[in-house]
MDAnalysis code that builds the backbone (N, CA, C; Angstrom):
import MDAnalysis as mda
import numpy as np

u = mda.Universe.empty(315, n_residues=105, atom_resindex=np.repeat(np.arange(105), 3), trajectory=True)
u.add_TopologyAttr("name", ["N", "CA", "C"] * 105)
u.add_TopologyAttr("resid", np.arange(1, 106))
u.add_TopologyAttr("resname", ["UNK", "UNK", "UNK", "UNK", "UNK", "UNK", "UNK", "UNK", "UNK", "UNK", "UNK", "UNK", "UNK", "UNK", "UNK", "UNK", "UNK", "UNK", "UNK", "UNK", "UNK", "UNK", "UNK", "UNK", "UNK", "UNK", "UNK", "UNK", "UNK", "UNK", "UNK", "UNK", "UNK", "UNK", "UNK", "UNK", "UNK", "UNK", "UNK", "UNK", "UNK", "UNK", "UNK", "UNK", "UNK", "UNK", "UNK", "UNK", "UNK", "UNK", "UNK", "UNK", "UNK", "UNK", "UNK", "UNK", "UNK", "UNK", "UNK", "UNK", "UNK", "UNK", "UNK", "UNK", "UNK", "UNK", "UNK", "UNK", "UNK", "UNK", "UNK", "UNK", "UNK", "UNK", "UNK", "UNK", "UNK", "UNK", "UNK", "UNK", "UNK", "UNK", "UNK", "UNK", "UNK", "UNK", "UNK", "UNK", "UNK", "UNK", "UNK", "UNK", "UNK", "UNK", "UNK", "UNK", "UNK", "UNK", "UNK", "UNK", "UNK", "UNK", "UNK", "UNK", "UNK"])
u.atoms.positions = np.array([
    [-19.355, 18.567, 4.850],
    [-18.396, 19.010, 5.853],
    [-17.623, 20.202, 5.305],
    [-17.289, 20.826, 6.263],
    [-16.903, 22.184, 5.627],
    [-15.260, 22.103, 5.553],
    [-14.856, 22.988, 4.990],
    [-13.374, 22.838, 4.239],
    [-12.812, 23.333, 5.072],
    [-11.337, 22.563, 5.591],
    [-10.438, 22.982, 6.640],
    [-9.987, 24.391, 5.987],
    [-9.383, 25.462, 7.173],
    [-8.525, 26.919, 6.558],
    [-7.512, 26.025, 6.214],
    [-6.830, 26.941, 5.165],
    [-5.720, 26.812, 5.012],
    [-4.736, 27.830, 4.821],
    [-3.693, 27.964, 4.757],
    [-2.365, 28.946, 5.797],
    [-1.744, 28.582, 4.579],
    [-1.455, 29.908, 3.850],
    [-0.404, 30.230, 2.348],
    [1.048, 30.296, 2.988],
    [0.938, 31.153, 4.122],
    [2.271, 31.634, 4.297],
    [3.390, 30.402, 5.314],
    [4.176, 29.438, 5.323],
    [4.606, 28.292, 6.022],
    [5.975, 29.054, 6.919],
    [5.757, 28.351, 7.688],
    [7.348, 28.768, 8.734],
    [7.440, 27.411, 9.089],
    [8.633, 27.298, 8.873],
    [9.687, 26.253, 9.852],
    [10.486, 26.565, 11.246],
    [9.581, 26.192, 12.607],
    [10.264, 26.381, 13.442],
    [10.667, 25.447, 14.722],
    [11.442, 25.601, 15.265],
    [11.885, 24.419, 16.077],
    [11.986, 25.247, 17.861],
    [11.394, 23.935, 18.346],
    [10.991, 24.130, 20.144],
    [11.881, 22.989, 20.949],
    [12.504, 23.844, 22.132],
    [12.763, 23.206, 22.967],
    [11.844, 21.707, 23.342],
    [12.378, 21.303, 24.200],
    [11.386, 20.027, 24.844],
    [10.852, 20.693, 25.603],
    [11.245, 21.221, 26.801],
    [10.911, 22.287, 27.725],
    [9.504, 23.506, 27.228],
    [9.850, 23.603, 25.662],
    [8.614, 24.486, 25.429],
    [7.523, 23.795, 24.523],
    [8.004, 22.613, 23.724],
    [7.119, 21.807, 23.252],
    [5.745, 20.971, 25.017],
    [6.619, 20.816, 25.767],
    [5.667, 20.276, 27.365],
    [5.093, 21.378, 27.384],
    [5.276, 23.181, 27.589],
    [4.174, 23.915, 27.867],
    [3.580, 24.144, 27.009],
    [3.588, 23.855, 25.693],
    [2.305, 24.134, 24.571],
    [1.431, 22.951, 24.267],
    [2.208, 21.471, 24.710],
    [1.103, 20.854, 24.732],
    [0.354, 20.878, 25.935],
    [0.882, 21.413, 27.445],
    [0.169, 21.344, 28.780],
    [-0.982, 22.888, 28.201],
    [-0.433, 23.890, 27.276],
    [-1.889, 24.653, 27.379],
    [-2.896, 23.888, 26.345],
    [-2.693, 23.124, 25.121],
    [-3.130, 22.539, 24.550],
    [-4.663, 21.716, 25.096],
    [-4.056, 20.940, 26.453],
    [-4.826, 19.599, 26.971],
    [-5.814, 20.385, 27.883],
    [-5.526, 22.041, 28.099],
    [-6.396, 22.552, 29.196],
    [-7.426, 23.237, 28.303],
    [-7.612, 22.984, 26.744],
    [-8.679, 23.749, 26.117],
    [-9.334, 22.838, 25.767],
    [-11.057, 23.223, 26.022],
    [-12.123, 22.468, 25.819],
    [-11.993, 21.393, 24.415],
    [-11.492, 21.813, 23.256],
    [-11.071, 20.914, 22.131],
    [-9.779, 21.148, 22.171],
    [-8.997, 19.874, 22.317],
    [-7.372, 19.830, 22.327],
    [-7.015, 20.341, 20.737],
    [-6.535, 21.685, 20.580],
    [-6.406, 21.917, 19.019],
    [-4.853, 20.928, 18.726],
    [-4.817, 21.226, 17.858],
    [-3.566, 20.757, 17.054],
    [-2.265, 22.034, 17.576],
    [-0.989, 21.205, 17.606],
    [-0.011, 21.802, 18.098],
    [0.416, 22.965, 16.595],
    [0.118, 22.781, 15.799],
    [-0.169, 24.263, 14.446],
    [-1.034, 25.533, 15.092],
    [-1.795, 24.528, 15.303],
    [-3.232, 25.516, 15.517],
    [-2.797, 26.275, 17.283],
    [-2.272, 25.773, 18.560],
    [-1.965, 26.057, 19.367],
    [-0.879, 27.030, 19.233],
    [0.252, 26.711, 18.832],
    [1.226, 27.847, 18.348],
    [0.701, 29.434, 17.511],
    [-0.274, 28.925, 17.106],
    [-0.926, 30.111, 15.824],
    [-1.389, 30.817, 17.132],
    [-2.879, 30.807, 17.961],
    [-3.381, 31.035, 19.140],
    [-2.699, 31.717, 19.807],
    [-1.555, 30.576, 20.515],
    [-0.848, 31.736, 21.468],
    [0.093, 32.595, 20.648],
    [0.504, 32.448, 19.530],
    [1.242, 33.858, 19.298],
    [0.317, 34.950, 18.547],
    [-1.171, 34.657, 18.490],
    [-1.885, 36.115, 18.416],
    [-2.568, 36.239, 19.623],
    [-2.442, 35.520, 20.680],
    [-2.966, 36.162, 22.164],
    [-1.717, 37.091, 22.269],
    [-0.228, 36.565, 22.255],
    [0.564, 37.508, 22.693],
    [0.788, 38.520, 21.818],
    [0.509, 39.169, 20.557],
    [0.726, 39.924, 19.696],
    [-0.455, 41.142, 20.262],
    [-1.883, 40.567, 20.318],
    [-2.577, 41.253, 21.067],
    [-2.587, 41.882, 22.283],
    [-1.825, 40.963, 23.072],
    [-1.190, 41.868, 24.701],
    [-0.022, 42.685, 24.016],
    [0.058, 43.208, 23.280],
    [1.719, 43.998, 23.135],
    [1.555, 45.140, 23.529],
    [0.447, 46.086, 23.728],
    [-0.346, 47.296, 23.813],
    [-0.267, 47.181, 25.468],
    [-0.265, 46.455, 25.960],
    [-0.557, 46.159, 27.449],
    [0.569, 46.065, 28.219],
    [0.758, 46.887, 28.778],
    [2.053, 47.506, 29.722],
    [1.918, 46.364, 30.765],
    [3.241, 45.654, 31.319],
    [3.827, 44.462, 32.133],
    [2.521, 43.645, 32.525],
    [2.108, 43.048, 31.350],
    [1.714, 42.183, 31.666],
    [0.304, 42.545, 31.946],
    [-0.209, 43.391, 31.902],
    [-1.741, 44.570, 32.351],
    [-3.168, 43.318, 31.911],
    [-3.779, 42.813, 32.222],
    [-4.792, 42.368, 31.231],
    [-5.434, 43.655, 30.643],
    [-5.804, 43.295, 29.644],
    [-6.517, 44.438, 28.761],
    [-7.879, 44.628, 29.245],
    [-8.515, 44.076, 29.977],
    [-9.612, 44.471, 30.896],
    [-9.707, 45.480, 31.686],
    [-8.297, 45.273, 32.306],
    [-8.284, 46.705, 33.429],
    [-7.415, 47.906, 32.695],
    [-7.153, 47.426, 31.326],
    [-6.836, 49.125, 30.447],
    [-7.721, 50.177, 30.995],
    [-9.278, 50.344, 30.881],
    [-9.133, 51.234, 31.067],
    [-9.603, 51.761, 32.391],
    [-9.209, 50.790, 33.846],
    [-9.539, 51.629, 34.837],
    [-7.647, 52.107, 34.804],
    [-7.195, 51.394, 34.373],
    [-5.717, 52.538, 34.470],
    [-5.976, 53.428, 33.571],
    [-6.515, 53.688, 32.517],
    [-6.576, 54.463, 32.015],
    [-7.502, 55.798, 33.341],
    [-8.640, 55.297, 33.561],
    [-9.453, 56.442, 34.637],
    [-8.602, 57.350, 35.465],
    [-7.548, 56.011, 35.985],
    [-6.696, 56.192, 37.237],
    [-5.782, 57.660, 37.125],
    [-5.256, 56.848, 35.687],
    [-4.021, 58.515, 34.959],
    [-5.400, 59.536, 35.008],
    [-6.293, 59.428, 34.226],
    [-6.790, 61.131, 34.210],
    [-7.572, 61.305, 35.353],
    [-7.718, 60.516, 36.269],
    [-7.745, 61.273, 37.427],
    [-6.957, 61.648, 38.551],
    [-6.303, 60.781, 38.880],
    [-4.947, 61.117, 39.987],
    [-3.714, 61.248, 39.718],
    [-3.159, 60.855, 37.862],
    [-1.930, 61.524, 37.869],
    [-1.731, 61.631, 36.256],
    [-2.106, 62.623, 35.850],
    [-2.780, 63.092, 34.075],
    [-1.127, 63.401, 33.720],
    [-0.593, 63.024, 32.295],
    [0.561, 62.858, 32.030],
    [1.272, 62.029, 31.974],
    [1.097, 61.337, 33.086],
    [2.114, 59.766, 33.729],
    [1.692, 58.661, 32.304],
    [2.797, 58.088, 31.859],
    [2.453, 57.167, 30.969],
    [1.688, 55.682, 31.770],
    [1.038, 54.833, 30.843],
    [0.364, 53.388, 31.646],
    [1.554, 52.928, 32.568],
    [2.698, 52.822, 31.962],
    [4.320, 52.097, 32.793],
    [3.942, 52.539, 33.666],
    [4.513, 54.444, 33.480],
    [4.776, 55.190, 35.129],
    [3.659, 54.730, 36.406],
    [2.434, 54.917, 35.749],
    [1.305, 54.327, 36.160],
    [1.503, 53.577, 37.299],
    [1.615, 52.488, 36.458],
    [1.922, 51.487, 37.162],
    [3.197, 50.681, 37.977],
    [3.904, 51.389, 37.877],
    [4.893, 51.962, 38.979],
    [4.754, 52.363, 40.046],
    [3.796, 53.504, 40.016],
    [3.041, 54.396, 40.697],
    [2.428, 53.559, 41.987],
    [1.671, 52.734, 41.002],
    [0.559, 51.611, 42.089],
    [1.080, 50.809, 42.552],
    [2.158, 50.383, 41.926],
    [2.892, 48.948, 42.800],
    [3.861, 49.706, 43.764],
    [4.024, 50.714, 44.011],
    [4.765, 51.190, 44.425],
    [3.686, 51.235, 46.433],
    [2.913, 52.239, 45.812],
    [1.433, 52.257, 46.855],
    [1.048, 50.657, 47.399],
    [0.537, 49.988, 46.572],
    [0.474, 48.807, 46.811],
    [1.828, 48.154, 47.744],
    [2.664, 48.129, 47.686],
    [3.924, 47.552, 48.252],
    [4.180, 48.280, 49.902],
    [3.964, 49.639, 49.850],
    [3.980, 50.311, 51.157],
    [2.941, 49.903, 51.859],
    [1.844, 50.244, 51.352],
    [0.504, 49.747, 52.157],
    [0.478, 48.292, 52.632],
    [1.300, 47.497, 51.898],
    [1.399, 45.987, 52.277],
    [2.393, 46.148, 53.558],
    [3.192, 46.642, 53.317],
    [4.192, 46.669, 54.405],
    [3.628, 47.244, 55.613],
    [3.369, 48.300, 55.470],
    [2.347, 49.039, 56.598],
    [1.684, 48.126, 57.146],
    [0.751, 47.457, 56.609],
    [0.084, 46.394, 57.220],
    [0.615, 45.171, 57.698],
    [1.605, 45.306, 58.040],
    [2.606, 43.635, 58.045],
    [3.004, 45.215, 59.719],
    [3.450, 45.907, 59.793],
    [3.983, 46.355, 60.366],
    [3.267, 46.683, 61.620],
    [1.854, 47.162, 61.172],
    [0.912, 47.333, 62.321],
    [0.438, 45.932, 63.279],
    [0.106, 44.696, 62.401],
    [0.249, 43.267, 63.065],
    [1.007, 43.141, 63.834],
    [2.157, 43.381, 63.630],
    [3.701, 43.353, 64.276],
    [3.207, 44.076, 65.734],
    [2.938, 45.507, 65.393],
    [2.589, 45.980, 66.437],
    [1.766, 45.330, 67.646],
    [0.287, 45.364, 66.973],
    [-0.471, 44.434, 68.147],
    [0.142, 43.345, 68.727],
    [0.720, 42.367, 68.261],
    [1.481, 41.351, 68.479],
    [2.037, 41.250, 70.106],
    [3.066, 42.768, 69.662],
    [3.677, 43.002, 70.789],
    [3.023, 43.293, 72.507],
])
């Protein structure tokens, strides 16, 4: 049997109840329930890895925002970006809530 890792560097840290329930509720939703060490380790290098990733972005669609800036608005940082789109996105929603409205009438 092969030899568990083992972790030189130790931290002592302490969790709400409130956040101890959501690390064991992501815990019970992975195919092998890891250990609440091993779960804490996980999610804080999933989130260390999203840090690059503007509000929340999955890193999948990096780079059609990336396409997006050098094609329709070259300069604009990923944020502005995406500002940009939720912004579009939000009118066009409305627009469409507005035209329903219309027929309606």
């Amino acid at each position: 049997m092969a030899r568990p890792l083992t972790y030189t560097n130790k931290v002592l840290i302490g969790f709400t109840d409130e956040q101890m329930q959501l690390i064991d509720g992501w815990r019970r939703k992975q195919f092998e329930i890891p250990s609440r060490s091993e779960a804490v380790r996980t999610l804080i290098g999933e989130a260390l890895a999203n840090l690059e990733c503007p509000s929340g972005i999955l890193p999948d669609h990096l780079p059609l925002l990336d396409r997006y800036i050098e094609e329709e608005r070259p300069g604009l940082s990923r944020e502005e970006a995406l500002q940009v789109i939720a912004s579009i996105f939000l009118f066009l929603r409305e627009d469409k809530k507005s035209r329903k409205r219309a027929t309606k009438k």
